[in-house]
Structures are given as structure tokens and as C-alpha cells.
N, C-alpha and C positions, 0 to 999 in steps of 0.2 A: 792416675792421670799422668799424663806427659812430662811432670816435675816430680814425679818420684814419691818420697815420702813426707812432702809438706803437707802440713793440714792433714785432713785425714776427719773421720767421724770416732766417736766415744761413743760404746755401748755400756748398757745399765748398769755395768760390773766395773767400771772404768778405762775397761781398755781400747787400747786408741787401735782403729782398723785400718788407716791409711788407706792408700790405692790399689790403682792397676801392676804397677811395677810389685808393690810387697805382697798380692797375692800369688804371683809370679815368679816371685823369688820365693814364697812359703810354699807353694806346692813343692819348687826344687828340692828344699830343704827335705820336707818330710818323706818324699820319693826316694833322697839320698838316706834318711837314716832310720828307717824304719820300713820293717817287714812290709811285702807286696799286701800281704792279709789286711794289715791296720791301716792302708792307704784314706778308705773308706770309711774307718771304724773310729769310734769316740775311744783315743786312750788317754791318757796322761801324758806322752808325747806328740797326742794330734790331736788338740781343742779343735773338733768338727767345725765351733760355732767362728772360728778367726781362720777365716780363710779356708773353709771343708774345701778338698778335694771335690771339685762337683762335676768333672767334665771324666769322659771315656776314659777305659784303662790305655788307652794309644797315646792321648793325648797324656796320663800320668807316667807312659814311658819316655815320651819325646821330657816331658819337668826334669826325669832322673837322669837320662841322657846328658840334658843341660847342666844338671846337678854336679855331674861327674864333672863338668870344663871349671864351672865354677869353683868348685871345692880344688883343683890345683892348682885353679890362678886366683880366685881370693875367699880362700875356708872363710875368712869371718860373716863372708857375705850369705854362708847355708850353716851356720852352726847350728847344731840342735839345740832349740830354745831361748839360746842366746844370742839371736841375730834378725828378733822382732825389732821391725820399722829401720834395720841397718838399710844404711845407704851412703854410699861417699863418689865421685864423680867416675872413678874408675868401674866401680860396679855398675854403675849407670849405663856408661859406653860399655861395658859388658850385656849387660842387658837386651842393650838395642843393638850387636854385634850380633846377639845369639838369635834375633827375633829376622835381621837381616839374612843371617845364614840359614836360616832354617827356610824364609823363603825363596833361599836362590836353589839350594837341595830339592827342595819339593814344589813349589809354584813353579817357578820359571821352566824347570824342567817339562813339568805338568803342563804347563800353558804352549808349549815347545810341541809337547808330542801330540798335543790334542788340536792346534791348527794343522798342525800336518796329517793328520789323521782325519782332519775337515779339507781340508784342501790338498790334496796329494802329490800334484805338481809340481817340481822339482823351481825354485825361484817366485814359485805363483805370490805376486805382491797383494793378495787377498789371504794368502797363509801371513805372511807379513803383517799386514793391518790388522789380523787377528789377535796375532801374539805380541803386538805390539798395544794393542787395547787392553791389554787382561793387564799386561806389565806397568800400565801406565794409569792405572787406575787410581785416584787420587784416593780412598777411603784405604788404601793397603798400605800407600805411604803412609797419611796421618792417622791410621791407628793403630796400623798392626807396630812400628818402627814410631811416634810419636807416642804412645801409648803403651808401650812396652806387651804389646799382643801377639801372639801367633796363633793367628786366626787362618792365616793363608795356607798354614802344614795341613790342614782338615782338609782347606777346599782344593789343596795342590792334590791329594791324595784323591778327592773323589773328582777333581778333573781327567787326572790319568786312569783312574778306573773309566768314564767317559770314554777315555781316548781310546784304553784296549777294545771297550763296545763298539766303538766307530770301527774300529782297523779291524776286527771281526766280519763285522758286517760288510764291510768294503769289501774284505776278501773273499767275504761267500759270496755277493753280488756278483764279481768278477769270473768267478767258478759255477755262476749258476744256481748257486745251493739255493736262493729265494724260491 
């Protein structure tokens, strides 16, 4: 959730699973310190059942990515093993720096190229209203940024895959190719 590692559920083994932020920071971790191979794989340094990796290997490079900022601005926050349910306010605003950054690199970009590529018009205030609706969309604030998620890197990515289809297609229309 949006507060980090308060509360949290207890599984039959006793350990405490916390939230959205400490899945988020355990993917980093494990991304950061252990083999591409055992991302996926039950070892002794990756209990599958606290936090498995469960999302695309894109999405476990953008975790490692993240991994790397973390581990120079605060190692304790990705230590291997040793950084279960870590949280202190600086990591926190890290967290939701990294969540922010990531959709201003790939959403906003994405939502950028993809009205202009629906609307091609140089000023057209309908490219405008478009990419100003994507960017203003309240569930990307409150969860991607509220929630410590980066939901928005997937769908920046398959908006701009969108956008090259559109600007494709523009250009063969333009040329006849239909």
C-alpha cells in the first residue's frame, strides 16, 4: 500500500509479507543479487513464495535497473536477505522518485508520440487534449506514485509500440501503400 511497510499479512510459516512497496523493493533486491537464471527459480536466495518474481523478464530488468540507483543511494534498502520489510522515509521518497521517473522516460514520452501520431498536425489542440488525458489520469497518479507501482513502464512501452503502428500506417496512407 501507499504507507509502505505498516501492517502487512503473516503467512503459515510466520513470516510477515507486507505490501506493494516491499514487493517492489524485493524484486530490486533479488534482480540486484542474483543470477538472471534464479530470477524465477526457488533458491535459498529467492523464497519464490515472499514476493516471486511474477511479472515479464522487462519488467525484472526495469526492478534491476532500479536496483542499481538503489544500492548507491541506500544498499540497506536491497540488501540480500537482510533488507526484509526495510523501510525508512528516504527509501520511501526513493521509491516513489523511481516510480515517478520511470513514467516520465516511458509514459509521458509514449503518450507524446502516440497523440502526435493520432493527430499530426503541428499545434492541433486535439493532439493536446489527448496527451493531456493520458497524463492526467487519476489511477496513474494514485497508484502507480501512491502505491509504489510502475504499471505505467508496460503501458508507456505498448503505447509507443501503438504509436510506431499509427505513424506506419500514416505514412503508407500518405504514399498510397493501402
Amino acid at each position: 500500500s501507499g504507507h509502505g511497510n505498516r501492517g502487512g499479512t503473516v503467512r503459515g510459516d510466520g513470516t510477515k509479507m507486507f505490501g506493494d512497496y516491499e514487493a517492489q523493493r524485493h524484486w530490486m533486491e533479488i534482480t540486484l543479487h542474483t543470477p538472471v537464471r534464479e530470477w524465477y527459480t526457488q533458491t535459498k536466495d529467492n523464497d519464490l513464495q515472499y514476493w516471486g518474481l511474477d511479472y515479464p523478464p522487462l519488467t525484472a530488468y526495469h526492478s534491476l535497473l532500479c536496483g542499481w540507483v538503489f544500492d548507491k543511494l541506500e544498499p540497506a534498502s536491497v540488501a540480500l536477505r537482510a533488507s526484509r520489510g526495510y523501510e525508512s522515509p528516504s527509501s520511501k521518497l526513493l521509491m516513489r522518485s523511481a516510480a515517478l521517473f520511470s513514467d516520465l522516460a516511458t509514459l509521458h514520452v509514449a503518450a507524446y508520440v502516440a497523440a502526435k501520431a493520432a493527430y499530426p498536425g503541428r499545434g492541433d489542440v486535439r493532439m493536446l487534449a489527448a496527451f493531456a488525458m493520458v497524463l492526467l489520469q487519476p489511477g496513474f497518479i494514485l497508484i502507480d506514485h501512491g502505491h509504489f507501482q510502475f504499471n505505467c513502464v508496460c503501458l508507456g512501452l505498448a503505447a509507443l509500440a501503438a504509436a510506431c503502428v499509427c505513424r506506419g500506417a500514416m505514412k503508407d496512407a500518405r504514399v498510397g501503400a493501402w
